[in-house]
C-alpha positions in Angstrom: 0.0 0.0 0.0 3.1 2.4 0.9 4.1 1.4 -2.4 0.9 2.7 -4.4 1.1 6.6 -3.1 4.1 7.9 -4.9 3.5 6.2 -7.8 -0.4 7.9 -7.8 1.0 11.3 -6.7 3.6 10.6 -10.0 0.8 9.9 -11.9 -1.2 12.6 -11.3 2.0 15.4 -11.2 2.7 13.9 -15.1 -0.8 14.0 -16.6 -1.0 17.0 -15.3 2.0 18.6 -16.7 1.4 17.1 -19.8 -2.3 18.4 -20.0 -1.3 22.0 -19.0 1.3 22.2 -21.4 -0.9 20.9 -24.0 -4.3 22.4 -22.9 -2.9 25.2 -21.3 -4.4 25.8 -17.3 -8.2 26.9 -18.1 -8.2 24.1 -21.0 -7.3 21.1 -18.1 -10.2 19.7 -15.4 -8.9 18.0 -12.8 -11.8 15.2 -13.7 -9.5 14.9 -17.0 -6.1 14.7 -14.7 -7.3 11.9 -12.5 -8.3 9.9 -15.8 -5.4 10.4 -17.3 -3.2 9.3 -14.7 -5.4 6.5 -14.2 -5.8 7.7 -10.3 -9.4 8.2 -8.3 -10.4 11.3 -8.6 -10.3 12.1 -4.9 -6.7 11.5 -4.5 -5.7 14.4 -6.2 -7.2 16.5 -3.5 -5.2 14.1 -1.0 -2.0 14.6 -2.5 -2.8 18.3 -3.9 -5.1 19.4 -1.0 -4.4 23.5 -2.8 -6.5 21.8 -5.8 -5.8 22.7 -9.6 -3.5 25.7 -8.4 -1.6 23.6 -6.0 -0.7 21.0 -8.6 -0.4 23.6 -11.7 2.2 25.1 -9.2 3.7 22.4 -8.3 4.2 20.7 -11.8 5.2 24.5 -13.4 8.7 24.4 -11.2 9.0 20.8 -11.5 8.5 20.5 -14.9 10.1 23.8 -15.2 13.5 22.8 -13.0 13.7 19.5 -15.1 13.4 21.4 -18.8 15.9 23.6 -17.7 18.5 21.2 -16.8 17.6 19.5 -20.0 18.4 22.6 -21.8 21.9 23.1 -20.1 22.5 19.7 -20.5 22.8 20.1 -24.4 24.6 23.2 -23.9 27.0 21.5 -22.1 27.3 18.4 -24.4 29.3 20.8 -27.0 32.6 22.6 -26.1 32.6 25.5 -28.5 29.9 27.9 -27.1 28.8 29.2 -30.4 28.1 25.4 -31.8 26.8 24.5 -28.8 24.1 27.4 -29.2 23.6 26.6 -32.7 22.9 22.8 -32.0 20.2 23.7 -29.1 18.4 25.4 -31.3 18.4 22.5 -34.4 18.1 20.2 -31.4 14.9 22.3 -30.1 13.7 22.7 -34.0 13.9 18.3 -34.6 11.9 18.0 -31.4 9.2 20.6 -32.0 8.7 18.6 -35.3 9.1 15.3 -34.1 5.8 16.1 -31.3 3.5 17.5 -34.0 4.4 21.1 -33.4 3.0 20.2 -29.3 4.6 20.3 -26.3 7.4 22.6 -26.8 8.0 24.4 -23.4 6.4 23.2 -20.3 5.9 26.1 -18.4 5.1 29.1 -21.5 1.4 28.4 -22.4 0.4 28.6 -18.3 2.8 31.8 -18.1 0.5 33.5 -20.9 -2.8 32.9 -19.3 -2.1 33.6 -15.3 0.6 36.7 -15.9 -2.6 38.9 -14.7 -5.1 36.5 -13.0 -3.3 33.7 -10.9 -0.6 35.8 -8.3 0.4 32.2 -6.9 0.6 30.8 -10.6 2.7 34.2 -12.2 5.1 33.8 -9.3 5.6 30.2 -9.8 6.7 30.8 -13.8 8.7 33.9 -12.9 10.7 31.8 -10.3 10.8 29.3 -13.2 12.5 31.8 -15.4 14.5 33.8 -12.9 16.2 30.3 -12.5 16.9 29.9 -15.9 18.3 33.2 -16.6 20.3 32.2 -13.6 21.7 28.8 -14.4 22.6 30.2 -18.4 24.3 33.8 -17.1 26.3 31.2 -15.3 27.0 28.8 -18.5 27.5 32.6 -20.5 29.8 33.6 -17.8 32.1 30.6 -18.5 33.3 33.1 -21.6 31.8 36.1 -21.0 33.1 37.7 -18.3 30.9 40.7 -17.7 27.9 39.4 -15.5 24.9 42.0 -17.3 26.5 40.8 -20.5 26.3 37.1 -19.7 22.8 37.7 -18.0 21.4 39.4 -21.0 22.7 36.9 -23.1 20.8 34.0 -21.2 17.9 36.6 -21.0 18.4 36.7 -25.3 18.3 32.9 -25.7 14.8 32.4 -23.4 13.1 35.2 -25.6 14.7 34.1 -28.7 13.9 30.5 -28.1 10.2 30.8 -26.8 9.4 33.3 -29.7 10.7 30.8 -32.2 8.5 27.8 -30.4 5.3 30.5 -31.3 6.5 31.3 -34.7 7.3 27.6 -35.6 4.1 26.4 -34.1 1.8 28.4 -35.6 3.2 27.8 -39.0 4.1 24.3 -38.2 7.6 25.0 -39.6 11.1 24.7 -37.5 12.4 27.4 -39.6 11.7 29.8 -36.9 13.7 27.6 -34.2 16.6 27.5 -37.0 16.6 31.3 -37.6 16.7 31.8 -33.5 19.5 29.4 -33.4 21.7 31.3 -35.7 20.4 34.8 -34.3 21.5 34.0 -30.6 24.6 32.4 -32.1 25.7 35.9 -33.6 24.9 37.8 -30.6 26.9 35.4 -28.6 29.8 35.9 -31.6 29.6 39.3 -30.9 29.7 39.0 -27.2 33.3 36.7 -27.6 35.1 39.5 -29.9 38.0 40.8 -28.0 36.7 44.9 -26.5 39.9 46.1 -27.6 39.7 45.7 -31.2 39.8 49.2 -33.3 
């Protein structure tokens, strides 16, 4: 029995990541959760006692944490900065495709709809964010060594790359994702260049 409540407190924090990333937080019932995650529709409320805005919070910086290390995971599986950038992006542009143009960021479509209606909710994706700004000024830093210059390049590839996830998906075309790629990749270039050139 012991067993049984993580994996139904798992169930229910997937199916409902997946259904708010798809259906975005208005577009997901908790009714649809529960089935689902294959879970009675009474333990959500045990494990999520807060209700949809407990478990939208707690699966935004989950899900959130976990794409982000994803992300500086592929940064990190290149050594040249600049090719590393370029390959997120193409890596980012394959997967879009590869889910139907779905899916892309786990936290954006939630961030859109509670930014002026859900305090508990904005927080949540902000703190999301904030972390990720963090986490790539730090991965920046590594060759840029002006902190505002390595922060506003982390701050660049967020916009750049949740822009491009829009553009591509409403034209169902990684295109967008590729022109990002090479976009944050020059800005990045430009960033490198020795300050003392004339």
């Amino acid at each position: 029995m012991g067993h049984e409540q993580p994996d139904t407190r798992t169930r229910i924090q997937e199916a409902a990541t997946t259904l708010f990333r798809r259906n975005g937080y208005p577009g997901t019932g908790l009714k649809r959760i529960a089935v689902e995650a294959n879970a009675p529709f009474g333990s959500i409320y045990h494990f999520f006692p807060g209700g949809k805005q407990q478990l939208a919070e707690v699966t935004v910086r989950t899900a959130g944490a976990e794409y982000g290390r994803t992300v500086l995971a592929l940064l990190e599986s290149v050594a040249d900065p600049v090719e590393s950038v370029e390959r997120a992006f193409g890596a980012a542009a394959e997967n879009l495709a590869a889910a139907d143009y779905a899916d892309a960021c786990p936290i954006a479509t939630v961030a859109l709809e509670v930014a002026s209606t859900d305090e508990v909710l904005r927080v949540a994706t902000a703190d999301v964010f904030a972390g990720w700004i963090d986490a790539g000024a730090g991965w920046f830093g590594r060759w840029v060594p002006d902190r505002d210059a390595a922060r506003s390049l982390a701050q660049s590839l967020i916009m750049l790359l949740e822009g491009a996830f829009v553009l591509s998906r409403a034209a169902r075309d990684p295109e967008p994702l590729r022109v990002a790629g090479r976009s944050m990749a020059a800005l990045l270039r430009a960033a490198l260049e020795p300050a003392g050139r004339d």
